[in-house]
C-alpha positions in Angstrom: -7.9 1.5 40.0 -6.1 4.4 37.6 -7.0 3.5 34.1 -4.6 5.2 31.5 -5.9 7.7 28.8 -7.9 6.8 26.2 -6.1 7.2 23.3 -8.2 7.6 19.8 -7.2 6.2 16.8 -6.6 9.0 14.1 -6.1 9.2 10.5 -3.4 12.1 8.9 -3.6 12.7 5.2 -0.5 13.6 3.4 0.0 15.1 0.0 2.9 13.3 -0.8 4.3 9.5 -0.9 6.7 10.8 1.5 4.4 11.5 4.3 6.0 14.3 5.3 3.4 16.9 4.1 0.1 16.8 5.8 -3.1 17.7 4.5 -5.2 19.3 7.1 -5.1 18.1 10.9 -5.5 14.5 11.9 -9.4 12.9 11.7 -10.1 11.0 15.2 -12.6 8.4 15.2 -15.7 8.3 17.6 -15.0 4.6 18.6 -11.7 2.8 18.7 -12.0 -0.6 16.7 -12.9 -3.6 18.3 -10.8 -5.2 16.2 -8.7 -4.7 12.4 -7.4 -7.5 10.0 -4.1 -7.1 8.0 -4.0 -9.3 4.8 -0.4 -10.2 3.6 -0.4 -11.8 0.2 2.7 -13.9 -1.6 2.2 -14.5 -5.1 3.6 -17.2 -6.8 3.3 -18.5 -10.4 3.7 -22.1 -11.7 5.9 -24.3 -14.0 5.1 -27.8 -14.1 7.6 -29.6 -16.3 6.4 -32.2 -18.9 5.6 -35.6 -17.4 5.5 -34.0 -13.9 2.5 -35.0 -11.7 3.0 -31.8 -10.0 2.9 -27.8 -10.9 6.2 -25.9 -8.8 5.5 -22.9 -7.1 8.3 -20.1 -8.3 8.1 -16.9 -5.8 7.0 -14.1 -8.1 6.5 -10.7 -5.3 5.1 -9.7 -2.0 2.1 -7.9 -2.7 1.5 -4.7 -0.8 -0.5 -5.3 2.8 -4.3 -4.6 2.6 -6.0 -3.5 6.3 -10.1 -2.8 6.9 -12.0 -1.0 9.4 -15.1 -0.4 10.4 -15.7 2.9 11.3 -18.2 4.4 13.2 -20.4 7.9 13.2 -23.0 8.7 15.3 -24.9 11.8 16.7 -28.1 9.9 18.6 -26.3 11.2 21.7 -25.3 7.9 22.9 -21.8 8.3 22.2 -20.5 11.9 22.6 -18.2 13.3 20.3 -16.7 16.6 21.1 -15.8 17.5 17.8 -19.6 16.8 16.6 -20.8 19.5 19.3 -21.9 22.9 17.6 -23.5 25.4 19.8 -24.6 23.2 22.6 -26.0 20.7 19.7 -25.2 17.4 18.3 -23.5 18.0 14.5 -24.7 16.3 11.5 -23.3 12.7 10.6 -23.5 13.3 6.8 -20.9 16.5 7.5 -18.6 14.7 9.6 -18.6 11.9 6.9 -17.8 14.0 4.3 -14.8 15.6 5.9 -13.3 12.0 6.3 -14.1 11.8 2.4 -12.2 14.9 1.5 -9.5 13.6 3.5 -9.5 9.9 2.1 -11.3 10.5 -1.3 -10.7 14.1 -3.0 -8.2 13.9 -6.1 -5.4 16.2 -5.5 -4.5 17.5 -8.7 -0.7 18.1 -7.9 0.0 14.4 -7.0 -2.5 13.2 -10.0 -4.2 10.6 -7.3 -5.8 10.5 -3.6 -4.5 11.6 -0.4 -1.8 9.0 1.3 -3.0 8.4 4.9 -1.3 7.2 7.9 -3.6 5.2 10.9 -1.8 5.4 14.0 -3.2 3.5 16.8 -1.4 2.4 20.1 1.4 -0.1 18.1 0.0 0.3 14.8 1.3 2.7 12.0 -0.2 1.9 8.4 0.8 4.0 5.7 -1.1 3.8 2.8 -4.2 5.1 0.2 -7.7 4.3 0.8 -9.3 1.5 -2.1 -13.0 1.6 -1.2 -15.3 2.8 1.0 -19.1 1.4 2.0 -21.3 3.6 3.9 -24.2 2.1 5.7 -26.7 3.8 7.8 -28.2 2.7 10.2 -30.5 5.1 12.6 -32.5 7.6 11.6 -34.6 11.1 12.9 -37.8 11.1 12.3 -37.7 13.1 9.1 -35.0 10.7 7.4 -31.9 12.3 8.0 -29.1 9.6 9.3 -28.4 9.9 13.1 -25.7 6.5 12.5 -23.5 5.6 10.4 -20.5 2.3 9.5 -18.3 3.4 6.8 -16.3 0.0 5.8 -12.9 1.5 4.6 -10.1 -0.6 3.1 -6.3 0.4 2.4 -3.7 -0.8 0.5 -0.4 -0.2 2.0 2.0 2.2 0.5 6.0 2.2 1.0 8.6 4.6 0.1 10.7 4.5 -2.8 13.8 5.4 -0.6 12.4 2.5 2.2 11.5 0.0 -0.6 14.5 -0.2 -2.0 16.2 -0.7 1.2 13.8 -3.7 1.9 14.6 -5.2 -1.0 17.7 -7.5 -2.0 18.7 -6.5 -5.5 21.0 -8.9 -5.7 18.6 -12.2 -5.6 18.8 -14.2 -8.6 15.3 -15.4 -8.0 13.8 -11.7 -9.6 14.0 -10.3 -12.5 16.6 -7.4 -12.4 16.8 -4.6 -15.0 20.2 -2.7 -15.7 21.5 -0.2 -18.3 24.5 -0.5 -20.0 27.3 1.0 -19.5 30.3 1.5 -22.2 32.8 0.1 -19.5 30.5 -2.9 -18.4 30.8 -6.3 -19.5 28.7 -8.7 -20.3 30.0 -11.9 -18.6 30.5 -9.9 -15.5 27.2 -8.0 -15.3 25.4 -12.0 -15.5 28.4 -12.7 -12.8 27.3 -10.4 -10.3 23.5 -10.9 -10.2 23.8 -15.1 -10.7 26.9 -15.7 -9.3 27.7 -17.5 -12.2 29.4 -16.0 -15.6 27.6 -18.8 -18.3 24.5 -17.5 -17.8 25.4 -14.3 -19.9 24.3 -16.4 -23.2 20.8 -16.9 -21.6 20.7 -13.6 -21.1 21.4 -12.6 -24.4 18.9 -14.5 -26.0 16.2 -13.7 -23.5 17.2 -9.9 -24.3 16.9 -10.5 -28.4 20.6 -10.3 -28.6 22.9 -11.3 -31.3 26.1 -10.9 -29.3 27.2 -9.0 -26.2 30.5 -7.5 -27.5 28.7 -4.6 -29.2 25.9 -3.2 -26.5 24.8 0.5 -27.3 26.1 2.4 -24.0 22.5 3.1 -22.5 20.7 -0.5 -23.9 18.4 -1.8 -21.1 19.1 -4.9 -20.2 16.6 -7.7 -18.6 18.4 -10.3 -16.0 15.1 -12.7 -15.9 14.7 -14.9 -13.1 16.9 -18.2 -12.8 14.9 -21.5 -13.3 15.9 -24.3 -10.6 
């Protein structure tokens, strides 16, 4: 039977939220994960209305998607890994994990944060920044020096401003929407446009500290809260 290649998963750092500059060449892991969670959170807040035996979930935001692995380094020799070979001799497991730190962990001063990093595995391409990272060994030489090592590494997804926007419906009246003011806007139609409904504009107003809308500074931010149903 012809068994396809075995394809490694591997990890690119990138200096920008773009991804389109890449930090170094890609970091392939010893063992393919058995398996990887992706955590998708919704968060809500809740009104409960006086008298009301029940609190009502309002949709707030989708908060970004969190993925773990469990990585593995070795250099017992049980598994061989190419890139841990130096002179006919099996690297060291505290160098290699280092190098995935300076990838994952090292502030880069011209972005003022970490690395972005992008996992791509067969179907799976996870853009994102590492939040935390455990490190347990687990064999040892003789002398003490780890011959083993799990790192547990977690990441919070990360998506483009350009892609984000596009994602998102800016014209739900269910969010809270934020607008400047222009000298040829008006009020009633601005509240119009987001609610689909004109009388809303005196809401607005007052949820904005307003005293009227006929005399907005060209240039006044403006806050569209959320409609209540």
């Amino acid at each position: 039977m012809l068994l396809g290649k075995l394809d490694k998963m591997k990890l690119q750092a990138y200096s920008d939220e773009q991804f389109s500059k890449k930090k170094g060449p890609p970091f392939s892991v010893l063992i393919n994960p058995e398996s990887y969670t992706i955590h998708y959170r919704i968060e809500h807040s809740e009104n409960q209305g006086q008298g009301t035996s029940h609190p009502q979930l309002h949709f707030n935001k989708i908060k970004a998607q969190e993925i773990h692995f469990d990585f593995v380094f070795d250099s017992s020799g049980v598994v061989v890994d190419p890139a841990m070979v130096i002179g006919g001799e099996t690297g060291n497991v505290i160098d290699k994990i280092e190098t995935f730190k300076a990838l994952m962990l090292n502030y880069q001063s011209e972005i003022h944060r970490p690395n972005f990093v992008a996992l791509n595995w067969g179907t799976l391409l996870f853009k994102g920044q590492l939040t935390s990272m455990d490190v347990e060994y687990k064999l040892f030489k003789p002398d003490g020096t780890p011959i083993r090592a799990i790192v547990k590494a977690d990441f919070r997804g990360y998506i483009e401003d350009n892609l984000r926007v596009a994602l998102e419906n800016p014209l739900s009246p269910d969010i809270t929407h934020e607008r400047r003011f222009n000298i040829h806007d008006r009020f009633p139609l601005m509240a119009d446009e987001i609610y689909d409904n004109p009388n809303y504009y005196i809401d607005v107003a007052k949820a904005n500290g307003l005293t009227g809308f006929r005399k907005i500074t060209a240039g006044t931010k403006l806050f569209f809260p959320p409609v209540e149903k």
